[in-house]
Structures are given as structure tokens and as C-alpha cells.
N, C-alpha and C positions, 0 to 999 in steps of 0.2 A: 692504313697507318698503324695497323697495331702492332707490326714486328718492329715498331721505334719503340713499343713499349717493356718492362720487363715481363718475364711471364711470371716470375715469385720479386714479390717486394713492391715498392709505391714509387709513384713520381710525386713530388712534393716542390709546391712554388713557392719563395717568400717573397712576397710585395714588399716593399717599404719605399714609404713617401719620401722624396728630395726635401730636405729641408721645408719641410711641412710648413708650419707657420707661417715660413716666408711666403713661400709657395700658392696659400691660399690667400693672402694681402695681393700678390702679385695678381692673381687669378679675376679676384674684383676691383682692381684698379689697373689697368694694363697700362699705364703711366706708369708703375712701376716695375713690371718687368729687365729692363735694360739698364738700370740703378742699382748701385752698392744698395743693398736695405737687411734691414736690421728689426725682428720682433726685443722690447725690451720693457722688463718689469715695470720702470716707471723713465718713459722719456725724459720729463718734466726736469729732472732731479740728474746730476751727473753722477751719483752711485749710483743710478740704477744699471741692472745687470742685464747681458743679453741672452736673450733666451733660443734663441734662433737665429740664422742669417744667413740669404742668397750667397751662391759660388762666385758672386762678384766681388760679392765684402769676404767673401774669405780668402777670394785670393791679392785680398791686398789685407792682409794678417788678423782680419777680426775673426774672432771662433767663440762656439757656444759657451759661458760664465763669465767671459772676461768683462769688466767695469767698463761703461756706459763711456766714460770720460777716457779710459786708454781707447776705447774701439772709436772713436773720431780722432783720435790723435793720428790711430794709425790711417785711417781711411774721412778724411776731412767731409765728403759729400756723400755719408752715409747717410742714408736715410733712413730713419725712426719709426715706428708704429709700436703702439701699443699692444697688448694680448685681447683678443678677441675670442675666447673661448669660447661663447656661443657659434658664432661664426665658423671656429674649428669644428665644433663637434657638429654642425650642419653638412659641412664637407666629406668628415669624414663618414658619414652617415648615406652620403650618396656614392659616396666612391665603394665600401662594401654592398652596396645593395647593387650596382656596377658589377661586381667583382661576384656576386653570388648567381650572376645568368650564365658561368661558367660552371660551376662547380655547388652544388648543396655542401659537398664541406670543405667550408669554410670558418677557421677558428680566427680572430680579431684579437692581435697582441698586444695590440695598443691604440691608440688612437690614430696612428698614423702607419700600421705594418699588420698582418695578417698573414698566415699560411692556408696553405690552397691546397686540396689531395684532386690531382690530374689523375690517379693512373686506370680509371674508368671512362674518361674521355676523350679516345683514340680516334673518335669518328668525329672530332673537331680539328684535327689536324696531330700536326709532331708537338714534343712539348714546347721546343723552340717558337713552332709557329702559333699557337697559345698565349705564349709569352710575349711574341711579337704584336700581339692582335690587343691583348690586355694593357701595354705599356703604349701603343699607339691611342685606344681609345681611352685612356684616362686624361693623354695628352690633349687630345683633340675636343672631347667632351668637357672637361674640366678643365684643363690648363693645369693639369698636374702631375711633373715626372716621378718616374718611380721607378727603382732599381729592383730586379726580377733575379733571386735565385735558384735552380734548376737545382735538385740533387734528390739522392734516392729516403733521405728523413729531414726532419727538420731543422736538426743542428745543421749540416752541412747545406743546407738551405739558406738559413742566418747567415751564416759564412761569405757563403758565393753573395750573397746580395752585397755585403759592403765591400765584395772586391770590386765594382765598379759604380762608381759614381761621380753626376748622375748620370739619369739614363741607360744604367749598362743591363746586358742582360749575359747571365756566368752561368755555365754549368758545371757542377763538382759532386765526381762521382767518387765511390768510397777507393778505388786504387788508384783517386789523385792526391790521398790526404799522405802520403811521404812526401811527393815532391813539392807540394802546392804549404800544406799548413803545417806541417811539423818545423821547416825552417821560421817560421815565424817566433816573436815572439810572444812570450804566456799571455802577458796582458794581454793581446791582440784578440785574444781568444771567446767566442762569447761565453759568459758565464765567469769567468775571472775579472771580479775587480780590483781594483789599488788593493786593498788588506788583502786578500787572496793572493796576487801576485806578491807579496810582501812575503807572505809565510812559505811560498814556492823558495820564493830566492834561497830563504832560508837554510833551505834544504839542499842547494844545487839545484834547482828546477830553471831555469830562463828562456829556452823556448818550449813550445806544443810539441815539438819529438821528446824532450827531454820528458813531459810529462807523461805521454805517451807509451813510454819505455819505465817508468819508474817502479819500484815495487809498490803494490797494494797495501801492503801493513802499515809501510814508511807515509802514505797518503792520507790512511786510515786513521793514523797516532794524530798528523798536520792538521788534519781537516775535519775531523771522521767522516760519518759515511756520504757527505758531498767528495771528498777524496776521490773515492771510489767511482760517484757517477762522473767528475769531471776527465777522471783518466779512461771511460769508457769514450767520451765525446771526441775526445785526441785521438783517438785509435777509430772516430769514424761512423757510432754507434750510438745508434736511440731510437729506443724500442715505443717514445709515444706518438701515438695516431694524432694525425688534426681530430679536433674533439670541438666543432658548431659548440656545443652547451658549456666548455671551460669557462667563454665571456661572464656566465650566467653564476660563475661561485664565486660571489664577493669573499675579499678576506680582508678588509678593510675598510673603512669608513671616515675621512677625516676633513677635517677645515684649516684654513689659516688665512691670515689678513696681515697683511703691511699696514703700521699705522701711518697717522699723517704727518707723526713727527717722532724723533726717536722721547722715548720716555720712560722717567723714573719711579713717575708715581706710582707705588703697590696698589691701592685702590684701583685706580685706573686699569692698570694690569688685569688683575685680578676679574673686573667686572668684562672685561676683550673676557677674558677666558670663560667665562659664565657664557658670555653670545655665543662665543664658538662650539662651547658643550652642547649647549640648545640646539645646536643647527646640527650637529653631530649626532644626537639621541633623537629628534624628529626626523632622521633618513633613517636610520637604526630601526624604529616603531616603524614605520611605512615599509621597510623589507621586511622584517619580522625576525630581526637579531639580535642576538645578546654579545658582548665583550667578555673577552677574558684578559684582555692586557690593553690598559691604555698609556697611550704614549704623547708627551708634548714636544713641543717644539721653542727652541726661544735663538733667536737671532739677535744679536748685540748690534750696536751702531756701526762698529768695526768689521760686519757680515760673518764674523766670529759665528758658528750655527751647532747650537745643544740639544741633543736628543738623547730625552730621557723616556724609558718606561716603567711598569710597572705590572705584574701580572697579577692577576686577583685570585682570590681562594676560592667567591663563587661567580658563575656570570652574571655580569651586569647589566640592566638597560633604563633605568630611570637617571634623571637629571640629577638627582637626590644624589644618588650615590656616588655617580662618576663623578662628579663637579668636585663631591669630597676629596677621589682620590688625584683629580687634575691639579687641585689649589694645593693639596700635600705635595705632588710633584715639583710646583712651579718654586713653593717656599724652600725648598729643600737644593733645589739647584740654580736658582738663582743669585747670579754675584752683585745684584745690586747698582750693575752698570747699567748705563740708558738700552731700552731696551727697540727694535727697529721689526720684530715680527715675531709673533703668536703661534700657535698650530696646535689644534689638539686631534687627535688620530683614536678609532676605538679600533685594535689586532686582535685577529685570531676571531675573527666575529664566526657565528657558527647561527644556523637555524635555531629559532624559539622554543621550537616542537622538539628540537633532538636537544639541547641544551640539559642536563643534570643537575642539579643544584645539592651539594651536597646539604641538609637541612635537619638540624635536631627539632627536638618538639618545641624548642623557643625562639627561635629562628620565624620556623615555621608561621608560629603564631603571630608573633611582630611583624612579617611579610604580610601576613592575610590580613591583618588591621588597617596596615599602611596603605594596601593596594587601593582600595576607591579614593584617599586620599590626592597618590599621584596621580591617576585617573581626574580628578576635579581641578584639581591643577592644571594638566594638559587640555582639559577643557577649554578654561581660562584664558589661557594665553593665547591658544589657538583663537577665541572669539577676539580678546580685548589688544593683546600684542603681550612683548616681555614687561611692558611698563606693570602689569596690572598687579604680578606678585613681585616684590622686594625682600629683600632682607632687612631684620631688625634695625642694623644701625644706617641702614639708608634712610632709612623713613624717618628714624630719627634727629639723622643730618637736615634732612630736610623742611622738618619743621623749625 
């Protein structure tokens, strides 16, 4: 089998799950397999949003974001379920460990797709038959399809997998990207989103050949230097390895909660955001990272969704601090309308150990005082829960 192989260069698979969500409800209820069905933020409630949804309900017009209330308009005996993300992350937990008796590398893109480097595994068959073997037994083991891209990197990997779906398996090799993706259009593209195709247009840019062929400078000025690597990916090109340890470099950390009704109250507000920092800074502490830009989230009653951030001058990782800069965020961009969801996010998270702080000798000083302080705090709460330390004017309220 190795003369299917190249002699210079990788063979490179990308998995990606059918309609996951749905997929794994269908998997442990096989009553619903053969039913329009629909994963969605909140059944309950007719704004809530879909998050997911079997080729049944898509092919009678429901697709992932649209409101809870149009997608049974269109599709009247959709069926409903809730998010189940324990559930998911249990699935997807077996399906790469599945998928690693082929190959040790194996990089995890998300919870529900992964790339695979084949081109040391000739003595298991062609990469076709591989593919065949992989997309059969995930079906058969698990009850979950999955679309198989074949190509010589990983972009053109990404590519071929959503040219068929589901269950398809593509192969796209770099002298099929004139005929196959350069007629498409930008957006189509992995790595181009809505803004990005936006500033393309701007320019003349509207398919993958157009970008493909563009000058470099004109790309560089649009985009900077993502310009540059997206017009290498058009032309077929990327130079990154699957890399097993990528899963392993958090670069983020964040929470958000739907409340149970939409709300005005600042207090209220404010105290959601207090939980959510807490729950954010105790994953932070348990990996051993600091912040350097925290960003919130605020969703209005009308699904209207504001993302603000904030970068900091030093890193961060106490409650103390963030929460400061969360609660400046929320006051500062908040319109005051009822509000429908929370989020607060710590970016750019970085190792503890490598983290810099830039620090004068007073700085310094007021940090070294403070620290056993947060220290007995995190005690605290850890032993007794969030009730045990308040702030001044709660306590006060309360008596």
C-alpha cells in the first residue's frame, strides 16, 4: 500500500461529526433517529434558539440560530431536546479515543472534528480505505456519522470534509484547488467570516480564485498579516502539522448563563456577574493562568448580543481584580434595557510561571500584602460556598 502514499508531503484526514448534538440525542434515544429533531437553548420558551439540528429538520428549512418559534413554523413535528453537554463531551471523548487506534496524531478541533496525519499508516490500508474503516465504525459503534476529508494539509482537509454531507468521504488534492475551490465563493471559505468577507468585497475580492490571485500588499493593507496567510490557504498551502498537544494551550477561559427571566435590575446583574467571575477565576487557579484581557458578554431581550473587552496593563488572576474590571465593563456598555444573558471570558490567558508582571517597588509591595489575604478568601468560599464573603452594602441590605 505505500505507493498510494506520497513519498514527500502528509496525508492528512479531517473528521467532522454530522450534526453532533443531534446526532448524539439520536444515538441514546433511537426513537429519535427517523424525526425532524432539533438541539435548542431553551425548549420551554419560544425564543429559544437552535443550536443544532438532524438533515430531516433541515431539509424542511430549519438551520442552526434560527428562533425556536420560526423553526416549528417551518417544520411543525420538530422535535426538541435540550443541550446536554455532559452527554456531548462523554461522546466526544469516545469517539477520539476511537479515532487514536488509528493514528497517535491526532489534534482535536473541537468538540465535535479533529485532524488525523495518516501518512505513516500504509500498512493499514489506501487512505480511502482508512477512511472507509473510520466512518464505518464510528457509525456502527456509536451511531455517529461523520464526514471524512482526504488531502495533502489541513486546510484542504477542512474543505473536502464539508463538501459532503453527511456521511461523505472527499478527496482534494492541491491541483484540484482551480477547479474545485477557487470558483467558489469567499465566504465559503474556511477562515473567512461575515467581517472578513465584508472587507474582501470591498476590495473586488468575491470568490477563493479572486483571493488567490490578489496582490499581497493590497491584502496586507485589508487584513494585515492574516491577508497574507488567508491568500496562501486559496492557493492550497499550510505549512501546520497536526500537533496531539495544540488541545492542551488553553487561550481562553469563560462562563455565561441565560437568566430565568429577562432583567433590569443592576444589582441583580451585577451580582450574575460576580458568580460568573468566580467560576471563571477558579478554572484560571486550577490550570495555573493569568489574564490579560477580559471580555463580557451582554444579550438583550431582543437576542441583540455585545461584546466588549478590555486588555490589562498587568496579568491578572484574583477575583479582586477581574470582577473590578468586569463590573467597569458591564457599567460602561450597558443600555439599560432588560437584559436576557451574562458572559464573562478571561483572553490571552498565558502560563502563571511565564506570565511578567510589569511591577514598581509599590506595586510590588501592595501585591505581597494582599496575597495571603486572597489566599484566605479562596479558602473561604471553597470550605463554606459564595455566601460566606459579601460585600459591604449586601450585608447591609440585609440586615
Amino acid at each position: 500500500m505505500k505507493e498510494m502514499y506520497p513519498k514527500n508531503g502528509w496525508v492528512i484526514l479531517h473528521i467532522d461529526c454530522n450534526a453532533f448534538f443531534a446526532s448524539v440525542e439520536a444515538a441514546y434515544s433511537p426513537s429519535l433517529r427517523d424525526k425532524p429533531l432539533a438541539v435548542a437553548g431553551n425548549p420551554k420558551e419560544r425564543r429559544g434558539i437552535i443550536l443544532t439540528c438532524n438533515y430531516l429538520a433541515r431539509e424542511k428549512g430549519v438551520y442552526t440560530t434560527m428562533s425556536l418559534w420560526e423553526a416549528k413554523k417551518k417544520c411543525p413535528d420538530l422535535v426538541v431536546r435540550p443541550p446536554n453537554f455532559d452527554l456531548y463531551r462523554e461522546m466526544s471523548a469516545k469517539i477520539f479515543d476511537f479515532l487514536s487506534n488509528f493514528s497517535p496524531l491526532l489534534e482535536p478541533a473541537s468538540i465535535d472534528e479533529g485532524y488525523m496525519d495518516i501518512t505513516d499508516c500504509y500498512e493499514m490500508g489506501t487512505p480511502l480505505e482508512i477512511a472507509n474503516r473510520i466512518q464505518k465504525g464510528l457509525l456502527e459503534t456509536y451511531q455517529i456519522p461523520v464526514s471524512i476529508g482526504i488531502a495533502p494539509n489541513k486546510f484542504l482537509a477542512k474543505m473536502a470534509s464539508n463538501m459532503r454531507k453527511p456521511l461523505g468521504i472527499t478527496v482534494l488534492r492541491k491541483r484540484d484547488v482551480p477547479n474545485i475551490l477557487w470558483p467558489l465563493p469567499v465566504q465559503k471559505m474556511h477562515g473567512v467570516g461575515e467581517k472578513t468577507a465584508r472587507k474582501l468585497h470591498e476590495i473586488g475580492i468575491y470568490t477563493i480564485g479572486d483571493l488567490a490571485k490578489a496582490q499581497e500588499g493590497l491584502l496586507k493593507n485589508t487584513l494585515g498579516i492574516n491577508g497574507v496567510y488567508l491568500r496562501e490557504r486559496a492557493n492550497g498551502v499550510d505549512h501546520h502539522p497536526v500537533d496531539p498537544n495544540a488541545a492542551a494551550e488553553i487561550k481562553s477561559i469563560g462562563n455565561s448563563t441565560t437568566l430565568p427571566h429577562n432583567v433590569i435590575d443592576e444589582q441583580t446583574l451585577v451580582e450574575t456577574l460576580e458568580k460568573l467571575t468566580r467560576s471563571v477565576c477558579e478554572r484560571m487557579k486550577q490550570k495555573s493562568v493569568v489574564t490579560k484581557n477580559i471580555q463580557i458578554t451582554i444579550r438583550y431581550s431582543d437576542f441583540h448580543t455585545v461584546t466588549r473587552s478590555k486588555k490589562l496593563e498587568n496579568p491578572a488572576l484574583h477575583m479582586k481584580d477581574i470582577f473590578h474590571h468586569v463590573v467597569q465593563l458591564f457599567k460602561k456598555h450597558w443600555t439599560g434595557d432588560p437584559v436576557r444573558l451574562l458572559g464573562v471570558t478571561a483572553l490571552d490567558v498565558v502560563d502563571r510561571k511565564h506570565a511578567v508582571k510589569q511591577l514598581d517597588l509599590f506595586s510590588y509591595e501592595e501585591d505581597a500584602k494582599r496575597e495571603p489575604l486572597f489566599q484566605a478568601i479562596e479558602q473561604l468560599v471553597e470550605k463554606y460556598g459564595d455566601s460566606v464573603i459579601q460585600r459591604g452594602f449586601e450585608w447591609r441590605k440585609k440586615r
